[in-house]
N, C-alpha and C positions, 0 to 999 in steps of 0.2 A: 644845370644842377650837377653840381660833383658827389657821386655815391663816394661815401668815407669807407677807405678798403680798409683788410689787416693782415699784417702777416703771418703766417699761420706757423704753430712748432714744431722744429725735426728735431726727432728722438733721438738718444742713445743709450746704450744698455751698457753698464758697465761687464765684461765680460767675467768677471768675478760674480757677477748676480748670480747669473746661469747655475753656476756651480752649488751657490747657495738656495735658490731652486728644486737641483738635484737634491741635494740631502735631505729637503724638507720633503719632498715628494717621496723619496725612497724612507724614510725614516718616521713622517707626523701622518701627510698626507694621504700615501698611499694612492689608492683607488678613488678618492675623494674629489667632487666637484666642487667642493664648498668655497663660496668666494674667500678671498684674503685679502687683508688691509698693504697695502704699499707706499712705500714712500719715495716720490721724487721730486726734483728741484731745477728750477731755473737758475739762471744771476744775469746778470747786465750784459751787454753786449761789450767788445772789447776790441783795441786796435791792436792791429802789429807789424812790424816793418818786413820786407822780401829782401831778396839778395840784390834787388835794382832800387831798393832805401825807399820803396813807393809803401806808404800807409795802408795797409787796409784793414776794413773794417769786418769784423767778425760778428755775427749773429750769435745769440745764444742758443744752447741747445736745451732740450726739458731731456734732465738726466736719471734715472734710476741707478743710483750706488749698488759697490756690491753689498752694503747692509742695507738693503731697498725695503727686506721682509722683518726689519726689526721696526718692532712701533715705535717705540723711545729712541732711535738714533737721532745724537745730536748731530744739529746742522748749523755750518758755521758762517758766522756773521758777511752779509753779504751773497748769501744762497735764498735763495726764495723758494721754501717748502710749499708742497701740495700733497696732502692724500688721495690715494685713490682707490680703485677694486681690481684686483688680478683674479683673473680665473682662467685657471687650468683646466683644459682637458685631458682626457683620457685616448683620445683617439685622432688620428688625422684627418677620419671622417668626422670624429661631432665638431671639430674643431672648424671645418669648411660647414657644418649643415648649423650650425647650433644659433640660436637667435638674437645675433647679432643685434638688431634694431632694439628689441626687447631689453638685452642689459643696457644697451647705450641710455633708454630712455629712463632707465632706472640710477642713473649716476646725476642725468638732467632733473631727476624729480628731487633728488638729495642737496641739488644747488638749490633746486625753488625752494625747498623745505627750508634751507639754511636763510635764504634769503628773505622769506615772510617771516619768520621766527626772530630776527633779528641776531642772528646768529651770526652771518655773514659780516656784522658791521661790526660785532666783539672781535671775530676772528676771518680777517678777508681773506685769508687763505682757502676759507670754503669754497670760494668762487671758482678755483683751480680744482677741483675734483675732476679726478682724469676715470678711465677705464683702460686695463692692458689682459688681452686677450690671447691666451699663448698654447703651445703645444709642444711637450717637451718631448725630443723620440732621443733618449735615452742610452740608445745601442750606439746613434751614430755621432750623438754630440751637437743633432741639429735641433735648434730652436728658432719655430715659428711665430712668431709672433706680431700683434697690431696694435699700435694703440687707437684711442679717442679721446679728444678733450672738448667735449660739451660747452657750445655757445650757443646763444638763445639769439633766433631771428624775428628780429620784428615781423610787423606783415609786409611792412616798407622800409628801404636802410635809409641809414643814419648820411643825413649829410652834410658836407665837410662845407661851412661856411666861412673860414677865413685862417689859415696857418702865417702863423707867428715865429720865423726863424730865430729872433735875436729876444731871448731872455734877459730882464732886468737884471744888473749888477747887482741889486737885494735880494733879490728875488732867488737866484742863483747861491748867494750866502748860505742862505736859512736854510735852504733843500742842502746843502751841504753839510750844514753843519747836526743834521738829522743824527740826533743819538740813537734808537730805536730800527729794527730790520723792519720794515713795512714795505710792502710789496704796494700799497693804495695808503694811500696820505691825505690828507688836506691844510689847506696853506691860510689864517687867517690873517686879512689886514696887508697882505705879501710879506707880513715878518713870520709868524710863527706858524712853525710847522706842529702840527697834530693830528692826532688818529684818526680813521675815518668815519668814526664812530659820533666827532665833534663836527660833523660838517652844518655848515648853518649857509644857506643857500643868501643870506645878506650881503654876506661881506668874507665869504671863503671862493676859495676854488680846490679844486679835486688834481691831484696826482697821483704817476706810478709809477713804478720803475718797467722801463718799455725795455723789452731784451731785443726786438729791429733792430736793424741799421736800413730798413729803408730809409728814403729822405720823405718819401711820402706815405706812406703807409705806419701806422702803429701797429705794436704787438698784437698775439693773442687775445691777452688779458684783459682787455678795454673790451672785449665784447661784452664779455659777463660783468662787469664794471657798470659800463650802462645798462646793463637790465636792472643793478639795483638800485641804478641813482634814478631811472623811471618809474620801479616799484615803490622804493621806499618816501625817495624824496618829490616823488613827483614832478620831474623835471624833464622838459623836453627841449630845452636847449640849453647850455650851459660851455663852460669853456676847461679844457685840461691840460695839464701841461704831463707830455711825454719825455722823462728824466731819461737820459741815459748817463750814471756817474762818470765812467771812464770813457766816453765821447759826449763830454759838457758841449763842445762846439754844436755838436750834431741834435742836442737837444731844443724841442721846441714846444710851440702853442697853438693847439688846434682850440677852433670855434664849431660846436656839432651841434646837430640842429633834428629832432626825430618830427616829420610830418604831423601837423595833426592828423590824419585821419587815418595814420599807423598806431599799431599796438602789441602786445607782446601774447596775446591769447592763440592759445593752442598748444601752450608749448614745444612750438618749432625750433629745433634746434639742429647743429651743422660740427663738423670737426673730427671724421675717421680720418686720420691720417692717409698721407699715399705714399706707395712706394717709389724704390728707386727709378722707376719708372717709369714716374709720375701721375700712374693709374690708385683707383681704389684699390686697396688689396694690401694684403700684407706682407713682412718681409723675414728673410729670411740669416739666421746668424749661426752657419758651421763652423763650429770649433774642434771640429775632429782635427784637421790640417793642423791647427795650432798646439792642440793636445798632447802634453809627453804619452806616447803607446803604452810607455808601461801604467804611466797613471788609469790612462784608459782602459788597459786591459783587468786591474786591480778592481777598478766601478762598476766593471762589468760582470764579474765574478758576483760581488756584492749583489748587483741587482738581480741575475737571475734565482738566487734564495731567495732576495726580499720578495719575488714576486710571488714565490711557495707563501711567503705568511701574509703576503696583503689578502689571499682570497682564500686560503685553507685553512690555514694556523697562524692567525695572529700572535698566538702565546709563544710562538715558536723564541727560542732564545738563540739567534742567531751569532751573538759577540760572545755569548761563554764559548761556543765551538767554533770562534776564528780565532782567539785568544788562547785554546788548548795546543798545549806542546806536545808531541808526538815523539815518541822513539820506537822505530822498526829493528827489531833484531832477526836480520835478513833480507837480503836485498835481491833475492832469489826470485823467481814466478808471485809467490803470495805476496812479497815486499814490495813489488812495481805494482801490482793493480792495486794492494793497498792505497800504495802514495796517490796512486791518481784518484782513487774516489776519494780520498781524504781534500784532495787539492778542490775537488769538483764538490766538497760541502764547507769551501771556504776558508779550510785551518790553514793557516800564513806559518807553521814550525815546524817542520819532519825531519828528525835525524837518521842516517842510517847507520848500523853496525853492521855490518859482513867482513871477512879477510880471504874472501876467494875473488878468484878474478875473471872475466867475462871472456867466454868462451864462444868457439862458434855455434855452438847450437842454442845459444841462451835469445840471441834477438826474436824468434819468431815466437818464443814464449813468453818473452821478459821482456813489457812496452816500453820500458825506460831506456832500452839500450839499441844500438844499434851496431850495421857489421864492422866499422870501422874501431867501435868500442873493441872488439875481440880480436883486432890487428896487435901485431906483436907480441906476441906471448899474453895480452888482455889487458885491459885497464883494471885497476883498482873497484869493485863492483861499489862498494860503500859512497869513492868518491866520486866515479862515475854516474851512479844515480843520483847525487843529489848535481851533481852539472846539470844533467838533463833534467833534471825536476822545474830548475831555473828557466830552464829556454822555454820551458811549457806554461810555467807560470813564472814570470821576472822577480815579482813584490813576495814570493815566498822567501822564509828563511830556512834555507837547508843546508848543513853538514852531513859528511860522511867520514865515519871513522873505521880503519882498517885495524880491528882489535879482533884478539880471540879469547872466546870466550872458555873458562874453565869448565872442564867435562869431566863429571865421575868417571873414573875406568880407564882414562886419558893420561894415565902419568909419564910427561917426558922428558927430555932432561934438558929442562927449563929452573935457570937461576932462580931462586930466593928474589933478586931486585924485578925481574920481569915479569913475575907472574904477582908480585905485591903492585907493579904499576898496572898491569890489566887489572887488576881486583877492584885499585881505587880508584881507575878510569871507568869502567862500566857502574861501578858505584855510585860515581858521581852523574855521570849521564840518568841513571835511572834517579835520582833524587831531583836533576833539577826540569825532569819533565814531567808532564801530568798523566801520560798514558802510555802504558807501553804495550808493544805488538809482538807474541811471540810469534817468528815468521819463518825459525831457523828445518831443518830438514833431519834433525831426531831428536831423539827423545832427551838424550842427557844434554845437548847445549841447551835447554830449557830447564833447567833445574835449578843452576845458578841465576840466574833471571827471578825466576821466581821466589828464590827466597828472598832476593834484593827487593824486588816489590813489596814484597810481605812488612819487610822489616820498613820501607818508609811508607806502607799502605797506602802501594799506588794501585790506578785503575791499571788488571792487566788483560787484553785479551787477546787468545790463543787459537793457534787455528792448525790443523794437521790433515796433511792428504794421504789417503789412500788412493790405488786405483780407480774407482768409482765413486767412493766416500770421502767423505771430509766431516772435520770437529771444528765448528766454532764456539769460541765458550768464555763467559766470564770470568775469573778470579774471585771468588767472595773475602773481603774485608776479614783479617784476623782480629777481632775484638777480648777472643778467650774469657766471654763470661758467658755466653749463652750457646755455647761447643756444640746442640744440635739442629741449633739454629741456624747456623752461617754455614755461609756456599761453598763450597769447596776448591780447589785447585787441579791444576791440573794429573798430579798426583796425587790426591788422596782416595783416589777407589783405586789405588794398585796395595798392594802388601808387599814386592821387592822394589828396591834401590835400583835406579836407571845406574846401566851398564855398560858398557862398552859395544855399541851398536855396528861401527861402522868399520872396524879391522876384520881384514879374510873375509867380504864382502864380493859375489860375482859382477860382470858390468850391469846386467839389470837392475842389481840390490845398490850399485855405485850413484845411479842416477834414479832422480825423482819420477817417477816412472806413473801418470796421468792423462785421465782423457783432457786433450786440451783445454777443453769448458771451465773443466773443475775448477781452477786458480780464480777465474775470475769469478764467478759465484761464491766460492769461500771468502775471497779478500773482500766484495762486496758486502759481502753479509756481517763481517769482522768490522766494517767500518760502520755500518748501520744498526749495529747493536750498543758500541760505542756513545755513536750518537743519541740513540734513544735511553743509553744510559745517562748521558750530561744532561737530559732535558728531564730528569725522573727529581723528584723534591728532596730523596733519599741518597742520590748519587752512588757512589759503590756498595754502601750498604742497604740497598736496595732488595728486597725479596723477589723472586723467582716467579713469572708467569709461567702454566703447563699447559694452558689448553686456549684457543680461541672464545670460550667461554667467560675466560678473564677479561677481555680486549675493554669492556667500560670499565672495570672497577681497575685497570690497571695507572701506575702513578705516571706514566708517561704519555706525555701527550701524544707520540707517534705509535703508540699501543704496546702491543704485548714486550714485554722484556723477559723473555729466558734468562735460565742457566748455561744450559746447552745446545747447540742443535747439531742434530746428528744427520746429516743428509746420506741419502745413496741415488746417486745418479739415473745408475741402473734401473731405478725405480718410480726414477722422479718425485720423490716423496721426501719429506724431514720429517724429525721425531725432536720433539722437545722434553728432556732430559733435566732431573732435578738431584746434583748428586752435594751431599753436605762433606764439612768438614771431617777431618779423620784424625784424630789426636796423636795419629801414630804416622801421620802424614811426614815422607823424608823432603820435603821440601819447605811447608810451610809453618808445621807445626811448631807449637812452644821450645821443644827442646832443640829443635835444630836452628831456633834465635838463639835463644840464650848459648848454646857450643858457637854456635859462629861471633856472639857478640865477645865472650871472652877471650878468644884469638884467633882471631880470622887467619892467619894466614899459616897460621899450623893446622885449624881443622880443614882447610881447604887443600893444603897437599896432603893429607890424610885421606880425606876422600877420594882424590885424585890417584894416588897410591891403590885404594881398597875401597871400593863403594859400599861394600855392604857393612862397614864403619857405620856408615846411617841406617842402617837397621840395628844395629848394636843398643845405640844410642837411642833411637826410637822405641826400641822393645818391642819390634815387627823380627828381631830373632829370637828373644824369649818366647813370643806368641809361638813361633813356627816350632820351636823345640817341644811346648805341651801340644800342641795340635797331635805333631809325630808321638809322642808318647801317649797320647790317647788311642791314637790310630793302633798303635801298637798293642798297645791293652785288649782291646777290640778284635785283633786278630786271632789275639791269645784264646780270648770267651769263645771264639767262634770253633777254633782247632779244636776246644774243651767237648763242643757238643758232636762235634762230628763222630767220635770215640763211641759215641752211644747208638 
């Protein structure tokens, strides 16, 4: 007695799956075990010639495309579709403990269904219902993965009672000339080929397209093939012809025969794949090796956020803050721990502005740089830090521009054409990013910044060290209809015009003089105010949390949103700080747009000439003139009574 063998399928994964995979995992999936519908495909088997002209013959392989996880991919004439279940795990343990047996029997119970239902003979595709079983780790690009393709064993096999090499000349026509992709056929009369849905056990016979090149063994396919022609047709011997289009020669005609006193109860069924190794078990596909690094480095930034919203903050909006453009003004101690938490919550844009240049004492405070940076008289800090911004993260896009910024009290004898191109260089940089960082080391290079914010009503926030303390602080939105409503700047609780800070200055007063801590705590906290600002419904017109007692009702989902926060080190303690708008503010207020919108570049060497021009203008020296003459009034009353 000849037991009727089969050849069994070896897999392959298009290696574009994987990636497709990833996204859905990082992006739909998440944390989720939920099965998913898959789609792959067979085709015929094929020849082809070596470099010594010898023939041979090629098996087919069952292939998952890289569109595997689209339902609707079309599949082109001559591929032999199959759905099946993928299920992902979450871990490399559930993915070895998880129960196996159990889904496999659950993909076998979907062919019975198909196959009592009649389902199977509308659509024979059902019969190919596979299972793929995987485990994606993420970090390293490795994917585990097994398949199973479910075939139902008798109690007793199928035996092979007479093969048939040479197929009739008609016979051979008619399967040729098949208009229709059918994977399972049947042939009436030996002229006409039709679906399998027509089979009439009188005067038909059953085909399929057999992806083998054994000479003696048939396909996969023929397994589940006879479970339905025993199910439905009741048939225990019958004859089929094993098609293989592009090796016609190699095609032939088995006679099978199933015992009587065999049957298909119990639902026993066979087909985990083996590995390269030809044990049970499954197999393994690293694409790190193959991976561009940067690609990989770029995914991997991605995922460790998305893993923050798989399990805390789903609502989290991760693409508004990799999509925000960044400009740091300062590329000093607060400008590098900037850059790097910004880079470390996924923003792909950071410009820098600085025109000083890296010094040796700047590496052990300033992460972006190093000692070679401070060799020869210094690099360029602006362009310097956005190089190394690159090495740290490749897929970021960063500039650095060597510009100086105009400062009240700073008049020098600087052209009319060069200080109109700084003007409409920083103009332009703050217009075409979304957020800016004041980062600089006094008070008046933030002055011009901020009016420029003002005027295109960008997010700006601010950050200044003291010795022990530090200001981190929003910008509030100039609206000018509701003036006690809105947040203020970072001038508007002062009453004089920023001055001339930094001439006749001792070496103390020269340099940023901080406990080392400080930078990164302030730059930290400048970048996470930011961010909980982008995620707020309100975004820079946003209102002011003061207390922990806000933290539910506040609009942001990362919680409280300040105005200000005011740390002192010394203390270990912040203060959150609610300061509003100031109509006589010299930086942001109405009159100091509208002077600067009708000639920028006269009221800007004016102030540069004379600062306190912006109290003129403001009417912060009108106020000071009645203040003193009240004061003075008052003195007068006072000397009056003393008399007595």
């Amino acid at each position: 007695m000849n037991i009727l063998k089969f050849t069994p399928f070896n897999s392959s994964v298009d290696a574009s799956f994987w990636q497709s995979l990833v996204e859905k995992k990082l992006n739909i999936l998440k944390l989720s075990s939920e099965s998913q519908v898959i789609q792959g495909y067979y085709t015929h088997a094929i020849t082809a010639t070596n470099e010594e002209n010898e023939t041979l013959s090629i098996p087919s392989r069952f292939h998952i495309p890289a569109e595997g996880l689209e339902e609707d991919s079309h599949v082109k004439m001559g591929y032999y579709s199959c759905k099946g279940t993928l299920v992902n795990t979450n871990t490399i343990e559930e993915f070895r403990t998880i129960d196996k047996n159990q889904l496999f029997q659950q993909v076998t119970e979907k062919i019975q269904h198909a196959v009592h239902t009649g389902q199977a003979l509308r659509n024979p595709n059902e019969l190919g219902s596979f299972l793929l079983l995987t485990f994606a780790d993420l970090k390293k690009y490795k994917f585990y993965h097994w398949f199973g393709f479910p075939a139902f064993m008798p109690t007793e096999p199928w035996t092979l009672l007479h093969k048939q090499d040479a197929i009739g000349t008609d016979l051979i026509e008619s399967i040729k000339n098949m208009k229709d992709n059918w994977p399972f056929f049947t042939i009436k009369k030996n002229q006409h080929v039709l679906p399998l849905s027509e089979f009439d056990s009188k005067d038909c016979i059953i085909g399929f397209i057999d992806p083998a090149t054994s000479a003696d063994s048939p396909g996969w396919p023929l397994r589940n093939l006879l479970y339905l022609v025993y199910t439905v047709f009741k048939l225990r011997k019958l004859s089929i012809i094993c098609w293989r289009p592009h090796q016609i020669d190699s095609s032939f005609m088995i006679q099978v025969q199933l015992p009587e006193t065999a049957s298909y109860d119990g639902l026993k069924s066979v087909g985990w794949e083996r590995n390269v190794q030809g044990k049970l078990g499954p197999r393994l596909a690293d694409l790190g090796p193959l991976m561009d690094p940067i690609r990989l480095a770029d995914t991997s930034v991605d995922l460790n956020l998305k893993l923050m919203r798989w399990r805390l903050m789903p609502d989290l909006d991760l693409e508004k803050i990799k999509q925000t453009k960044c400009l740091l003004l300062g590329a000093g101690t607060l400008g590098c721990y900037v850059a790097r938490c910004l880079i470390g919550w996924g923003v792909r844009h950071i410009s820098f502005v600085d025109n000083g240049r890296v010094s040796f004492s700047n590496p052990v405070r300033q992460p972006l740089y190093q000692f070679e940076d401070s060799l020869h008289g210094g690099s360029v800090k602006a362009k310097s830090a956005a190089k190394n911004l690159k090495m740290i993260q490749p897929t970021v896009v960063s500039e650095g521009y060597d510009l100086s910024i105009p400062m009240p009290g700073h008049h020098a004898q600087t052209s009319d054409e060069r200080l109109t191109q700084d003007i409409d260089k920083l103009s332009g940089l703050i217009s075409d990013h979304d957020v800016v960082f004041l980062l600089t080391d006094s008070r008046e290079s933030r002055w011009f910044p901020t009016l420029l914010a003002t005027k295109y009503n960008k997010i700006v926030i601010n950050s200044a060290l003291g010795f022990d303390t530090y200001l981190v602080m929003r910008h509030g939105a100039r609206q000018h209809k509701h003036q006690q409503e809105e947040l203020g700047c970072y001038f508007c609780n002062d009453i004089v015009a920023p001055t001339d800070s930094l001439t006749d200055r001792t070496l103390d007063q020269q340099c940023t003089v901080t406990r080392p801590g400080l930078a990164a705590i302030a730059g930290a906290l400048a970048v996470e105010l930011m961010v909980s600002l982008l995620q707020h419904p309100d975004g820079i017109n946003a209102k002011a949390d003061m207390s922990s007692k806000q933290t539910q009702s506040s609009g942001s989902i990362l919680g409280l949103l300040p105005h200000q926060i005011r740390g002192f080190l010394g203390q270990f303690s912040n203060m959150l700080i609610v300061g509003q708008a100031y109509e006589k503010c010299t930086a942001c207020s109405e009159k100091i747009l509208n002077a600067y919108s009708k000639n920028h570049l006269s009221f800007v060497k004016q102030v540069l000439k004379d600062p306190l021009y912006l109290e003129e203008i403001t009417g912060l020296a009108a106020m000071k003139k009645e203040s003193e003459s009240l004061l003075d009034d008052w003195d007068v009353e006072n000397d009056d009574e003393d008399d007595f």
